[in-house]
MARDRENMAR-879255 format. One record per atom (N, C-alpha, C): residue in one letter; residue number from 1; x, z, y; atom name. Coordinates in steps of 0.05 Angstrom, whole numbers, plus 5000, padded with zeros to 4 digits. Layout:
N
<atom><resn>A</resn><resi>NUM</resi><xx>X</xx><zz>Z</zz><yy>Y</yy><name>CA</name></atom>
...
This chain:
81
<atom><resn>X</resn><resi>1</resi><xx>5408</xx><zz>5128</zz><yy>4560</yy><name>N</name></atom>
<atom><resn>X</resn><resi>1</resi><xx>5381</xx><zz>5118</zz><yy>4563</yy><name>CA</name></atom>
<atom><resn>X</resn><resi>1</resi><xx>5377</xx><zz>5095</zz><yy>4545</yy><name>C</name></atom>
<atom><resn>X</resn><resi>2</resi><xx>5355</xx><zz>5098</zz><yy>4533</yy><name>N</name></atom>
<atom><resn>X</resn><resi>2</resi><xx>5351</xx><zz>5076</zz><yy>4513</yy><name>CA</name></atom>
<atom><resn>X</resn><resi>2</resi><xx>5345</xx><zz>5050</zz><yy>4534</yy><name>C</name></atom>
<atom><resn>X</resn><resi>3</resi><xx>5348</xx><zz>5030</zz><yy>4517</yy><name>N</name></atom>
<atom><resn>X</resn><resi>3</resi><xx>5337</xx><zz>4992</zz><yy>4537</yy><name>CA</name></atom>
<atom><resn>X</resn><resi>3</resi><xx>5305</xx><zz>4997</zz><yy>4539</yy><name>C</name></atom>
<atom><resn>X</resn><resi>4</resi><xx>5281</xx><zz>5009</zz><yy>4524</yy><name>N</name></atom>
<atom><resn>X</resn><resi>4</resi><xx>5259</xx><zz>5020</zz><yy>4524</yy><name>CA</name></atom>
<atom><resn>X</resn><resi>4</resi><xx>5255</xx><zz>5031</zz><yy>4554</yy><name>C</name></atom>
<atom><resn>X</resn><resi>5</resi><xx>5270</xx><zz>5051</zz><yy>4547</yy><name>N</name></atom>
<atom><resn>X</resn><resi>5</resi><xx>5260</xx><zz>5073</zz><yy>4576</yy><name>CA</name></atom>
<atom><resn>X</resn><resi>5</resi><xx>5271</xx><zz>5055</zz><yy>4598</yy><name>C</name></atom>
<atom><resn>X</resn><resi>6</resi><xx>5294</xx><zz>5040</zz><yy>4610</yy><name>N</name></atom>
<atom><resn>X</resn><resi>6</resi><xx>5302</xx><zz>5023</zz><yy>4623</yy><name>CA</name></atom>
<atom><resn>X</resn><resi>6</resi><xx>5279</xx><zz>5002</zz><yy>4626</yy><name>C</name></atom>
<atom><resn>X</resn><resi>7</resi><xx>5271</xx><zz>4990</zz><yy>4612</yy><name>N</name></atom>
<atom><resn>X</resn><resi>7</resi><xx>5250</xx><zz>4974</zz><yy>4615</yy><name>CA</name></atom>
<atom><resn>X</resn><resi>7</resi><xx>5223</xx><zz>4989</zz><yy>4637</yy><name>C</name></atom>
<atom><resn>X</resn><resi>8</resi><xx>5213</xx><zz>5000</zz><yy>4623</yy><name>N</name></atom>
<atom><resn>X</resn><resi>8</resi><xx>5193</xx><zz>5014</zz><yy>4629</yy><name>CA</name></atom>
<atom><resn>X</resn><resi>8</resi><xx>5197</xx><zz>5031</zz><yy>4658</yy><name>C</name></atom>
<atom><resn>X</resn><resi>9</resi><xx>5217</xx><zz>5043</zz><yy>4670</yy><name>N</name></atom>
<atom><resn>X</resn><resi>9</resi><xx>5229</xx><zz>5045</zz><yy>4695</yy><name>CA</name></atom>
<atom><resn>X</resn><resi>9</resi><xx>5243</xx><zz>5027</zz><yy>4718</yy><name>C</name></atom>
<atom><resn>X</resn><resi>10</resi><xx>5250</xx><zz>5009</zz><yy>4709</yy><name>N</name></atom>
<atom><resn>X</resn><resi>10</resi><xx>5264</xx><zz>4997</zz><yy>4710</yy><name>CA</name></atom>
<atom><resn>X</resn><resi>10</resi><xx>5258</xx><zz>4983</zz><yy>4743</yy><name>C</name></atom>
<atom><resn>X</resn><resi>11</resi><xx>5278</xx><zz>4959</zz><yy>4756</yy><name>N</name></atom>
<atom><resn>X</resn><resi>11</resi><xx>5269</xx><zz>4957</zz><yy>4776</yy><name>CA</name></atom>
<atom><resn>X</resn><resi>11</resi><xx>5237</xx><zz>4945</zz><yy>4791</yy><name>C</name></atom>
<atom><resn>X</resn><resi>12</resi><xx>5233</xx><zz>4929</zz><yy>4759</yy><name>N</name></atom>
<atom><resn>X</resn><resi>12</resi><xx>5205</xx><zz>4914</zz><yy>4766</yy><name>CA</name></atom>
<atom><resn>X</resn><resi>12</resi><xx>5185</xx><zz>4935</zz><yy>4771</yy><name>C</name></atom>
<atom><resn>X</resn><resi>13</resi><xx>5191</xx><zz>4955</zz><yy>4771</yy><name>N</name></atom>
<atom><resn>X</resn><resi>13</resi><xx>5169</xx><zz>4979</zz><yy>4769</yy><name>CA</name></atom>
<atom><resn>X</resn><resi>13</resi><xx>5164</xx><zz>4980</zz><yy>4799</yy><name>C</name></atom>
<atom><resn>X</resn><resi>14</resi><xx>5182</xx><zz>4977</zz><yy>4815</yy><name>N</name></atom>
<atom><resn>X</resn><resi>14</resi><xx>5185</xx><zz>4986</zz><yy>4848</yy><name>CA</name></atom>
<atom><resn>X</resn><resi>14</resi><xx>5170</xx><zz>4963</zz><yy>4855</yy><name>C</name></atom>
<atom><resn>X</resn><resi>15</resi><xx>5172</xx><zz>4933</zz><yy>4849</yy><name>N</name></atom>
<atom><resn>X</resn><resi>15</resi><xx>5164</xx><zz>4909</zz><yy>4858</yy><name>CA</name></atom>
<atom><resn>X</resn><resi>15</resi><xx>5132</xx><zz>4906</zz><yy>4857</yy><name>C</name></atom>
<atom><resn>X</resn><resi>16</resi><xx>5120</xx><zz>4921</zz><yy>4834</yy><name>N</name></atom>
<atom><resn>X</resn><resi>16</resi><xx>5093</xx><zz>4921</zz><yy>4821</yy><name>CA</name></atom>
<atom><resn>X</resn><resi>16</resi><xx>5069</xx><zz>4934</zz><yy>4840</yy><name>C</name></atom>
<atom><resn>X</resn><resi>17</resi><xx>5094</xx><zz>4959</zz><yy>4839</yy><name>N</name></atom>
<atom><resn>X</resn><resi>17</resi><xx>5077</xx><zz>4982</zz><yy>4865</yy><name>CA</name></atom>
<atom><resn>X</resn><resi>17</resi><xx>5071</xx><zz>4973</zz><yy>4892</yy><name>C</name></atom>
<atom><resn>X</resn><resi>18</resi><xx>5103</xx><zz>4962</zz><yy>4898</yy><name>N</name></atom>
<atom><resn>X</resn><resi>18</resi><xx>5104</xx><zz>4951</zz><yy>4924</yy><name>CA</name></atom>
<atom><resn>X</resn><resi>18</resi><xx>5081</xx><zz>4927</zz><yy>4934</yy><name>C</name></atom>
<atom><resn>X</resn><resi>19</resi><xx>5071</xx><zz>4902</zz><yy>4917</yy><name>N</name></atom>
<atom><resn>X</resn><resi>19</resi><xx>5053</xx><zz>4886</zz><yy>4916</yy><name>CA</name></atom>
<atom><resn>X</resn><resi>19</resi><xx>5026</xx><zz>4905</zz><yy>4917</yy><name>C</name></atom>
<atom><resn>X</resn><resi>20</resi><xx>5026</xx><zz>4923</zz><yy>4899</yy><name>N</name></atom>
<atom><resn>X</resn><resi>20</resi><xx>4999</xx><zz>4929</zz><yy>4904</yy><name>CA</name></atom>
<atom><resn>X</resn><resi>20</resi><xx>4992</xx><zz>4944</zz><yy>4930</yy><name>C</name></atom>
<atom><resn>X</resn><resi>21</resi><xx>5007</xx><zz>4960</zz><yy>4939</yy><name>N</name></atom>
<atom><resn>X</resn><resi>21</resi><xx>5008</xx><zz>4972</zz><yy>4965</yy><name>CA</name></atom>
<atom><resn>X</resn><resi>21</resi><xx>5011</xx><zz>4962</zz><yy>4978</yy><name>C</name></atom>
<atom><resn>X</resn><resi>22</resi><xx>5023</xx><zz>4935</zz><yy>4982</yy><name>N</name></atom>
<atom><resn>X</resn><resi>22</resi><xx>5029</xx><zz>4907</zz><yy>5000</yy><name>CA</name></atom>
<atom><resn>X</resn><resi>22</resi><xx>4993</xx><zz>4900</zz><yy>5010</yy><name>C</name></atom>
<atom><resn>X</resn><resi>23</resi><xx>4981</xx><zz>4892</zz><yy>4984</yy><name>N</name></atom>
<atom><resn>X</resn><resi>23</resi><xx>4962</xx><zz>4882</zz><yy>4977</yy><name>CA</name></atom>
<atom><resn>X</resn><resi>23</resi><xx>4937</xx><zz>4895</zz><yy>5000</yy><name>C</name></atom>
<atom><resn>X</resn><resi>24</resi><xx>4940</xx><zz>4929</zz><yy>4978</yy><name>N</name></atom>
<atom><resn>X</resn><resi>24</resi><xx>4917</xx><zz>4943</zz><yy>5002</yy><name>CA</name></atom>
<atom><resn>X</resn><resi>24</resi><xx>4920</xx><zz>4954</zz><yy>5031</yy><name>C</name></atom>
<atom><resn>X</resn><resi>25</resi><xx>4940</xx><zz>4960</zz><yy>5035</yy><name>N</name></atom>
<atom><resn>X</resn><resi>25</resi><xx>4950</xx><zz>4952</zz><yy>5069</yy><name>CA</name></atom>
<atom><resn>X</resn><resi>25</resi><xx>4935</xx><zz>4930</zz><yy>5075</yy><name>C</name></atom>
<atom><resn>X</resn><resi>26</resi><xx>4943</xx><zz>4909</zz><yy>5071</yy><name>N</name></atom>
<atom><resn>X</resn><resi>26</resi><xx>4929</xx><zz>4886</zz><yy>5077</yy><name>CA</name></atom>
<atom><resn>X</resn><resi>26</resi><xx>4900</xx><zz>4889</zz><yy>5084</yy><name>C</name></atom>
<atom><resn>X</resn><resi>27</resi><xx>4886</xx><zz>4895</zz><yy>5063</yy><name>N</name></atom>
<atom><resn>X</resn><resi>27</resi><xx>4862</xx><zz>4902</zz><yy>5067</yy><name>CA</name></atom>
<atom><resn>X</resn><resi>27</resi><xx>4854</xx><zz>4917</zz><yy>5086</yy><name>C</name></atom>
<atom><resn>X</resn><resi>28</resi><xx>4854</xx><zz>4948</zz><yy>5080</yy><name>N</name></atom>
<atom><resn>X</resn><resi>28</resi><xx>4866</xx><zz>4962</zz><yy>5109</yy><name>CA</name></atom>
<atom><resn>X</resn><resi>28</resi><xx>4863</xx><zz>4959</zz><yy>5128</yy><name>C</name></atom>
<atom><resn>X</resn><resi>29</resi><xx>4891</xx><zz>4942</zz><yy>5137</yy><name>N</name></atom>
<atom><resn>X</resn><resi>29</resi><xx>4893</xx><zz>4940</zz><yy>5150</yy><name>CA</name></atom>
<atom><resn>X</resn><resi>29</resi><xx>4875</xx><zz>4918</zz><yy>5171</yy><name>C</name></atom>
<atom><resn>X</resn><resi>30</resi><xx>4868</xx><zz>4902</zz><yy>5156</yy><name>N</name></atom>
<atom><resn>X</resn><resi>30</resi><xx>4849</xx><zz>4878</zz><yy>5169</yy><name>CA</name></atom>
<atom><resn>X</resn><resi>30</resi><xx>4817</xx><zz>4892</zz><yy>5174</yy><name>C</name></atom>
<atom><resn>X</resn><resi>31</resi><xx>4820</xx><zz>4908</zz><yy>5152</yy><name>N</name></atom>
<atom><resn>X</resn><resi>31</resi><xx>4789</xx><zz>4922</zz><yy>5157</yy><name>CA</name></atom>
<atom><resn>X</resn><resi>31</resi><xx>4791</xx><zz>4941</zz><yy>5186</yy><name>C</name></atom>
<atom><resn>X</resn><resi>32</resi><xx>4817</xx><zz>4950</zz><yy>5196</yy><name>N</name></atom>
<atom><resn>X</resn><resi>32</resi><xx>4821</xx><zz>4970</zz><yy>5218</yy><name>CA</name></atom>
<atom><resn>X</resn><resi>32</resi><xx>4821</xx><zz>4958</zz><yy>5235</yy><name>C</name></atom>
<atom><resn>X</resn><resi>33</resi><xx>4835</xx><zz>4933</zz><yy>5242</yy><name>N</name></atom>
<atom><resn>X</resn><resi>33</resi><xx>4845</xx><zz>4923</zz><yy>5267</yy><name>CA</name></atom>
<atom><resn>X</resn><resi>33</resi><xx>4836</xx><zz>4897</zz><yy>5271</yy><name>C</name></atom>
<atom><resn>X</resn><resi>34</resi><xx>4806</xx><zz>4886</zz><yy>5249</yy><name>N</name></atom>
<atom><resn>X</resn><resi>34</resi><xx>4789</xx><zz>4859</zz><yy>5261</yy><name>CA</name></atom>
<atom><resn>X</resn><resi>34</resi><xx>4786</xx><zz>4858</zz><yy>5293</yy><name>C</name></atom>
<atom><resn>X</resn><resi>35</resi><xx>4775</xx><zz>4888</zz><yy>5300</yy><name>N</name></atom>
<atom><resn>X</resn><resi>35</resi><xx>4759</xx><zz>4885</zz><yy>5325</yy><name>CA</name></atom>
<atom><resn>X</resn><resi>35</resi><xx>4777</xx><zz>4891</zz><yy>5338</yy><name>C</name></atom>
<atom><resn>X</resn><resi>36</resi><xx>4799</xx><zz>4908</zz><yy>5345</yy><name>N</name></atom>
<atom><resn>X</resn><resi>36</resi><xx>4813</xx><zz>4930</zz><yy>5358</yy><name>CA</name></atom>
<atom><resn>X</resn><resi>36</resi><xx>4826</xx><zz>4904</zz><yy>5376</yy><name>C</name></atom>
<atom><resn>X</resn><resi>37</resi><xx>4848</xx><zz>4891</zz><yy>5373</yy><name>N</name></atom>
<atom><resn>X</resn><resi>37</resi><xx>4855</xx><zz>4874</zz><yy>5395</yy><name>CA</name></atom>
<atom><resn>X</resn><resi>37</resi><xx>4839</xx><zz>4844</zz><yy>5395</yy><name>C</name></atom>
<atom><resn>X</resn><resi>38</resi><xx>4840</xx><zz>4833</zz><yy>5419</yy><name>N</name></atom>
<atom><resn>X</resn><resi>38</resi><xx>4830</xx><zz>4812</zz><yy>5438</yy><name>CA</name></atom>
<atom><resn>X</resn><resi>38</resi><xx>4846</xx><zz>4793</zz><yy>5424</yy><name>C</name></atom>
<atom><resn>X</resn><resi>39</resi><xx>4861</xx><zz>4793</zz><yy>5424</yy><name>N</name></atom>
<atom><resn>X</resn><resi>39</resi><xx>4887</xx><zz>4764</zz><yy>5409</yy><name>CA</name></atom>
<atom><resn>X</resn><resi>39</resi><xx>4881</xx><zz>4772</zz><yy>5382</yy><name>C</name></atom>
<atom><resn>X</resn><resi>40</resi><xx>4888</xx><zz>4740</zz><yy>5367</yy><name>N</name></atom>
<atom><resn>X</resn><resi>40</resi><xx>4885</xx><zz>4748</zz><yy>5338</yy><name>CA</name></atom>
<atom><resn>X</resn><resi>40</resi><xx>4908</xx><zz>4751</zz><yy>5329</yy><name>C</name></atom>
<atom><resn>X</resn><resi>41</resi><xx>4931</xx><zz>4739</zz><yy>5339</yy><name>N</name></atom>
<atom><resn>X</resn><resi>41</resi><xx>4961</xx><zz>4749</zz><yy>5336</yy><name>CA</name></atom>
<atom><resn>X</resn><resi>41</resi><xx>4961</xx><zz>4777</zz><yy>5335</yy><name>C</name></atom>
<atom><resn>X</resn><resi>42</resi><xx>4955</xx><zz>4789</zz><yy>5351</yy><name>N</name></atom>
<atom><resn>X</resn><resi>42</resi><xx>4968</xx><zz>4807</zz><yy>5355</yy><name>CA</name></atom>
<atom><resn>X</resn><resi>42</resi><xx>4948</xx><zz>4834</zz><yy>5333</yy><name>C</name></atom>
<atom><resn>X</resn><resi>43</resi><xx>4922</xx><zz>4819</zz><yy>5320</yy><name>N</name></atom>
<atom><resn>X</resn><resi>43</resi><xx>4903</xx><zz>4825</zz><yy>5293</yy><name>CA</name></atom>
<atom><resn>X</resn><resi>43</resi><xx>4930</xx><zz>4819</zz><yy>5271</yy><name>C</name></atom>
<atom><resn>X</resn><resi>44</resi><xx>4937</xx><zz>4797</zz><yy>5277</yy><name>N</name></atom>
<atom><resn>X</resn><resi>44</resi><xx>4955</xx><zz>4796</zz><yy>5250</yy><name>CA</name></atom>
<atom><resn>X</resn><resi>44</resi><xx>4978</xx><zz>4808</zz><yy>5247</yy><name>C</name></atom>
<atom><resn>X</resn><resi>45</resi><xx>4992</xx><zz>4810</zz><yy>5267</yy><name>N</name></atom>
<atom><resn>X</resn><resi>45</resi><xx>5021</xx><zz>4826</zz><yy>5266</yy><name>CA</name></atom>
<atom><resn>X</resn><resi>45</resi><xx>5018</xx><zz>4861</zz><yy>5257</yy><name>C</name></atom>
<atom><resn>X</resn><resi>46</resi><xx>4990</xx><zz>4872</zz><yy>5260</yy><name>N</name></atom>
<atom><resn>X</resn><resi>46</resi><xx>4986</xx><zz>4894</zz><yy>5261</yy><name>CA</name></atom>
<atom><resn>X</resn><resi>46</resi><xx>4982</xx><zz>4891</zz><yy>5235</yy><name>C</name></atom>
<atom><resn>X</resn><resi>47</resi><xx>4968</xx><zz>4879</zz><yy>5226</yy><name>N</name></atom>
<atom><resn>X</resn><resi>47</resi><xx>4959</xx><zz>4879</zz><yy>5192</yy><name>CA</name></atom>
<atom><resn>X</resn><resi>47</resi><xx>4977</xx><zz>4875</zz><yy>5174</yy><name>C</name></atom>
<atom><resn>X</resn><resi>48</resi><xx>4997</xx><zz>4858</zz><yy>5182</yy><name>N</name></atom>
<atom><resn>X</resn><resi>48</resi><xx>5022</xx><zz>4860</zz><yy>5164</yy><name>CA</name></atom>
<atom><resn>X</resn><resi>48</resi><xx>5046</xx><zz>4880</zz><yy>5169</yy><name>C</name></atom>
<atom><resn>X</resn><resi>49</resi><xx>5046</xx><zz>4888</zz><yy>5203</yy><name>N</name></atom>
<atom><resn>X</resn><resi>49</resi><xx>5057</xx><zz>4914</zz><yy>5187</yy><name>CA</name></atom>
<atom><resn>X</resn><resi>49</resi><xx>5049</xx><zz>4932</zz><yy>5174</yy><name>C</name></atom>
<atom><resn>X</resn><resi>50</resi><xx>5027</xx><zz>4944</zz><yy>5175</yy><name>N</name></atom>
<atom><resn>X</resn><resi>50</resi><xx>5007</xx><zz>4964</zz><yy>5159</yy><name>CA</name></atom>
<atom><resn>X</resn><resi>50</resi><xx>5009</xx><zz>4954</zz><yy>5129</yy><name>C</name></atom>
<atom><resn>X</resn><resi>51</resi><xx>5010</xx><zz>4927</zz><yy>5125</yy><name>N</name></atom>
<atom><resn>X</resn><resi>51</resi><xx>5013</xx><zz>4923</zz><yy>5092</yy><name>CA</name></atom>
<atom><resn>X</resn><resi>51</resi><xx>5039</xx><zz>4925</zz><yy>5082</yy><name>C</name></atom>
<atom><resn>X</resn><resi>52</resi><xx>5060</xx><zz>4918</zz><yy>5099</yy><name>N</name></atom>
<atom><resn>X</resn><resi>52</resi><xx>5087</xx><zz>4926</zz><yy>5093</yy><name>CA</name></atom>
<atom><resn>X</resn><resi>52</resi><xx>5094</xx><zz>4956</zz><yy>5089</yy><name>C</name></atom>
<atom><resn>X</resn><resi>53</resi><xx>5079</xx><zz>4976</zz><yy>5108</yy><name>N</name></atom>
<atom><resn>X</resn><resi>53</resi><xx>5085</xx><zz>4998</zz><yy>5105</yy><name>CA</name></atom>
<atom><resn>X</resn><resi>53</resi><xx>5076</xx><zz>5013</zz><yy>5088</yy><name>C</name></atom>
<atom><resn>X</resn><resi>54</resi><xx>5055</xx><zz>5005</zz><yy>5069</yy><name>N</name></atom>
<atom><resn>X</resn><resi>54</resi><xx>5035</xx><zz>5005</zz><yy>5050</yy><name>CA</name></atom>
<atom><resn>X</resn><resi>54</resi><xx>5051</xx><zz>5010</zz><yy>5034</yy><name>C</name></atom>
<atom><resn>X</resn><resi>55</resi><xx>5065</xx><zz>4977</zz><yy>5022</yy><name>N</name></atom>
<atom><resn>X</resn><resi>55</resi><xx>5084</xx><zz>4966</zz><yy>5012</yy><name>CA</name></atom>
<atom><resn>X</resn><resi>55</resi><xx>5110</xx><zz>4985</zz><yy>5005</yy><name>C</name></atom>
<atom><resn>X</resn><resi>56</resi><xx>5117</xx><zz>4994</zz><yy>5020</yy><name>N</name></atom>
<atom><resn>X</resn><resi>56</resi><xx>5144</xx><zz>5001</zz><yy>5023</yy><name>CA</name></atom>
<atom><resn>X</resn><resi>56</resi><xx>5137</xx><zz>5037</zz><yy>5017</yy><name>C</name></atom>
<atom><resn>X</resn><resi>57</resi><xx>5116</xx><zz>5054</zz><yy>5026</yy><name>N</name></atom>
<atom><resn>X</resn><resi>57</resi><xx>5107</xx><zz>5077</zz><yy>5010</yy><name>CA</name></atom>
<atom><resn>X</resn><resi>57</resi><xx>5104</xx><zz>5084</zz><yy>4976</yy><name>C</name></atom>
<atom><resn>X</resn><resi>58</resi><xx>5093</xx><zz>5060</zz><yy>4970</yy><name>N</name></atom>
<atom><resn>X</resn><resi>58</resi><xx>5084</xx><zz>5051</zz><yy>4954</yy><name>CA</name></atom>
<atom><resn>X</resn><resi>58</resi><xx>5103</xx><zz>5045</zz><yy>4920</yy><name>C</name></atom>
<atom><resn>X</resn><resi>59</resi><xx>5120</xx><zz>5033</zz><yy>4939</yy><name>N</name></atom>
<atom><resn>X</resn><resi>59</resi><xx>5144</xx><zz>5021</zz><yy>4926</yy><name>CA</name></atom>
<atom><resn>X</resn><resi>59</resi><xx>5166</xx><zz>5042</zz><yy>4918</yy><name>C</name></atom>
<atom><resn>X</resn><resi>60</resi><xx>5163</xx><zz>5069</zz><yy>4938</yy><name>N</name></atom>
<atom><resn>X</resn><resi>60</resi><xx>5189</xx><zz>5078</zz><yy>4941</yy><name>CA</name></atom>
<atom><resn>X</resn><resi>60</resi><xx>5173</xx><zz>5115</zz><yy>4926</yy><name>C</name></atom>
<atom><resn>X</resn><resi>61</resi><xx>5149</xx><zz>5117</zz><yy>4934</yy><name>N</name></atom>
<atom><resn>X</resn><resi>61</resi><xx>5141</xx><zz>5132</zz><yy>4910</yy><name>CA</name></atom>
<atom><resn>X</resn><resi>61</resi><xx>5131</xx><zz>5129</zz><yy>4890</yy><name>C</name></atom>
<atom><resn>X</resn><resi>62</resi><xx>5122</xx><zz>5110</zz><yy>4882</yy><name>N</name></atom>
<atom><resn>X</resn><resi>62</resi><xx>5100</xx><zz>5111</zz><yy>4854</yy><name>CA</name></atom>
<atom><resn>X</resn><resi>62</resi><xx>5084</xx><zz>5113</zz><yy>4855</yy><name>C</name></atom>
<atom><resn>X</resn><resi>63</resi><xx>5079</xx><zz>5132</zz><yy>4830</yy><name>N</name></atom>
<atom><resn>X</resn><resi>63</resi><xx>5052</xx><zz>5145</zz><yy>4817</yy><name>CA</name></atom>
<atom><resn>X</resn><resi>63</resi><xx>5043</xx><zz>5161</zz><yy>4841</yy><name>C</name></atom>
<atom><resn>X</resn><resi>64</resi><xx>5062</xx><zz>5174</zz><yy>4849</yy><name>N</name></atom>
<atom><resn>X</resn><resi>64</resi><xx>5054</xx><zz>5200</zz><yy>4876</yy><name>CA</name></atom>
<atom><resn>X</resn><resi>64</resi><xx>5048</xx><zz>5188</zz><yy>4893</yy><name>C</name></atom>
<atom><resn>X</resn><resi>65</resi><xx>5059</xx><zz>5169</zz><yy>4908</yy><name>N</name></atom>
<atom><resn>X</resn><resi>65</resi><xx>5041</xx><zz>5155</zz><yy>4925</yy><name>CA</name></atom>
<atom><resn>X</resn><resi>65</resi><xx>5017</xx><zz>5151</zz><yy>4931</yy><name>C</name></atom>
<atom><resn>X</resn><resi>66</resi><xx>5016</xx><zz>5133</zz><yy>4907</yy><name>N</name></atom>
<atom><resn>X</resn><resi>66</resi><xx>4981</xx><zz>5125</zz><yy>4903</yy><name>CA</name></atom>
<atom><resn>X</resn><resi>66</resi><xx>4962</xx><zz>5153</zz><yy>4898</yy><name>C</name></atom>
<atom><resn>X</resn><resi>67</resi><xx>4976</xx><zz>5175</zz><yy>4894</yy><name>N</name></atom>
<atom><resn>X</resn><resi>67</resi><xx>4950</xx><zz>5200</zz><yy>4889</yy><name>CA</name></atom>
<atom><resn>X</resn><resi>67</resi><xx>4945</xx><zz>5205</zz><yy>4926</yy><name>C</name></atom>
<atom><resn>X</resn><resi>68</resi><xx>4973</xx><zz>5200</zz><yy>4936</yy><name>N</name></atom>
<atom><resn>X</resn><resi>68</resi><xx>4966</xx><zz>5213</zz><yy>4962</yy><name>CA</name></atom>
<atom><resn>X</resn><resi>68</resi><xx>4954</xx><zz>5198</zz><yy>4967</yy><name>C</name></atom>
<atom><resn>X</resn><resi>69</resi><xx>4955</xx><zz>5172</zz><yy>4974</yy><name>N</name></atom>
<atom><resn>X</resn><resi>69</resi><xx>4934</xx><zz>5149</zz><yy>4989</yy><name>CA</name></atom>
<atom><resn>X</resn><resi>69</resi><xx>4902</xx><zz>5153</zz><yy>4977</yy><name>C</name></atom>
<atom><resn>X</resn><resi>70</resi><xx>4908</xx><zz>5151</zz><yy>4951</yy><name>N</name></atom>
<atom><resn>X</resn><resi>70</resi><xx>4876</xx><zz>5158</zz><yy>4943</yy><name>CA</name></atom>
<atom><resn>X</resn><resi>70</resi><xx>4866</xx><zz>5189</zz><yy>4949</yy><name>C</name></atom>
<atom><resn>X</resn><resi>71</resi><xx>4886</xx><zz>5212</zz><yy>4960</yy><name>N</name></atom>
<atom><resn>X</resn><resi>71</resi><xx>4866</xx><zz>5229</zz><yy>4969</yy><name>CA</name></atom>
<atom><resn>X</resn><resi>71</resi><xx>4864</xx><zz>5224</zz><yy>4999</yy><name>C</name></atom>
<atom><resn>X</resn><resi>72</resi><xx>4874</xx><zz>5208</zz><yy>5012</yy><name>N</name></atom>
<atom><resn>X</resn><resi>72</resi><xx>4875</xx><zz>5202</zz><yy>5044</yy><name>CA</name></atom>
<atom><resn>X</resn><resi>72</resi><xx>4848</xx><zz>5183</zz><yy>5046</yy><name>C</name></atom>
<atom><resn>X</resn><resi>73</resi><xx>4847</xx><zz>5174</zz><yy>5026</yy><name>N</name></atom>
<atom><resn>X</resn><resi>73</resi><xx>4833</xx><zz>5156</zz><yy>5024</yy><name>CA</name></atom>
<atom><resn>X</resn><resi>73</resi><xx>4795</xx><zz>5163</zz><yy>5015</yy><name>C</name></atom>
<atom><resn>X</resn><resi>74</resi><xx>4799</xx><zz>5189</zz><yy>5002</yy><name>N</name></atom>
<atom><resn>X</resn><resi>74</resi><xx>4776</xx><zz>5200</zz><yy>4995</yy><name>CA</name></atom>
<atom><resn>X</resn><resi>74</resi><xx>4765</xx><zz>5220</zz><yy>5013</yy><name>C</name></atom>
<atom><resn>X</resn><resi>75</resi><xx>4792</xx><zz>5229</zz><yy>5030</yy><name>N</name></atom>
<atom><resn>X</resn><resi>75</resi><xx>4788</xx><zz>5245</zz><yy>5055</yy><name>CA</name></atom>
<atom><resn>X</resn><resi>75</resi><xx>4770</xx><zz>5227</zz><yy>5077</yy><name>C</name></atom>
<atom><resn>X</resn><resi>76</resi><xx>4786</xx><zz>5208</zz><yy>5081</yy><name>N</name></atom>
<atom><resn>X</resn><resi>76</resi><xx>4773</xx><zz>5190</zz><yy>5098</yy><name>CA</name></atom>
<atom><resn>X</resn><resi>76</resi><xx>4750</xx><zz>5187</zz><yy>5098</yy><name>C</name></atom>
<atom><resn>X</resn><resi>77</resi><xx>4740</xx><zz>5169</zz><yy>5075</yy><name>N</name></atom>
<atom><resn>X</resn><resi>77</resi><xx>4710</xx><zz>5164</zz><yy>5074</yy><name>CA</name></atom>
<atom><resn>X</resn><resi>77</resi><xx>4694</xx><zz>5179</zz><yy>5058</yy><name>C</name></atom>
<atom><resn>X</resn><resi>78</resi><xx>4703</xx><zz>5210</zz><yy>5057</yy><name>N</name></atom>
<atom><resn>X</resn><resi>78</resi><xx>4688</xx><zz>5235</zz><yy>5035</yy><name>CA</name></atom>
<atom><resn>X</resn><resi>78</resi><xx>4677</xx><zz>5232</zz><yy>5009</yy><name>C</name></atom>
<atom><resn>X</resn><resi>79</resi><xx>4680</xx><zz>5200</zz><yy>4992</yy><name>N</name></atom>
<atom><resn>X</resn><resi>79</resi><xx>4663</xx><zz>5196</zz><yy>4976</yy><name>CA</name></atom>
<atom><resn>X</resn><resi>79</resi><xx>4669</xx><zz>5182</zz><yy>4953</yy><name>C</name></atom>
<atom><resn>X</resn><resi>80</resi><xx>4705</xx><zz>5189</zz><yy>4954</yy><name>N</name></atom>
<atom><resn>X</resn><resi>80</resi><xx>4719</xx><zz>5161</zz><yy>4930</yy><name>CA</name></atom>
<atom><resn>X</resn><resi>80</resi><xx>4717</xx><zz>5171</zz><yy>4903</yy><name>C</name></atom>
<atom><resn>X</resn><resi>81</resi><xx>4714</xx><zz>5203</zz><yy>4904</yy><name>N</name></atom>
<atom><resn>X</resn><resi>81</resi><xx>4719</xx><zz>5212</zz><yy>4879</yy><name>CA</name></atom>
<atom><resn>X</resn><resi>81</resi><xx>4694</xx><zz>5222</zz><yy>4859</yy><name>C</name></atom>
């Protein structure tokens, strides 16, 4: 393998994905579960797992990931695409 292709795969690739899927979980998740519990703890603990798990899909597939989320995601609200 060339230092090129290493680069470009490489582990920062997993870290990049993972932040951004970190990121919209987040979102997500805060947009799902503002109202849903009475405690705001227990608003927050939900929202960061959902962004971790985001995170961690995200991270661990890629490119494929993000197609599935964005068609879950266009499923969802019928209108992303």
């Amino acid at each position: 393998m060339k230092q090129h292709e290493d680069y470009v795969s490489g582990p920062h690739k997993y870290w990049l994905h993972f932040f951004g899927g970190f990121v919209l979980g987040l979102l997500l998740g805060y947009c799902f579960f503002r109202d849903l519990f009475e405690s705001w703890v227990l608003e927050v603990i939900a929202t960061a797992i959902t962004g971790v798990a985001f995170g961690l899909f995200c991270g661990r597939w890629g490119e494929v990931g993000w197609r599935r989320i964005s068609d879950w995601l266009s499923w969802w609200f019928g209108t992303l695409r």
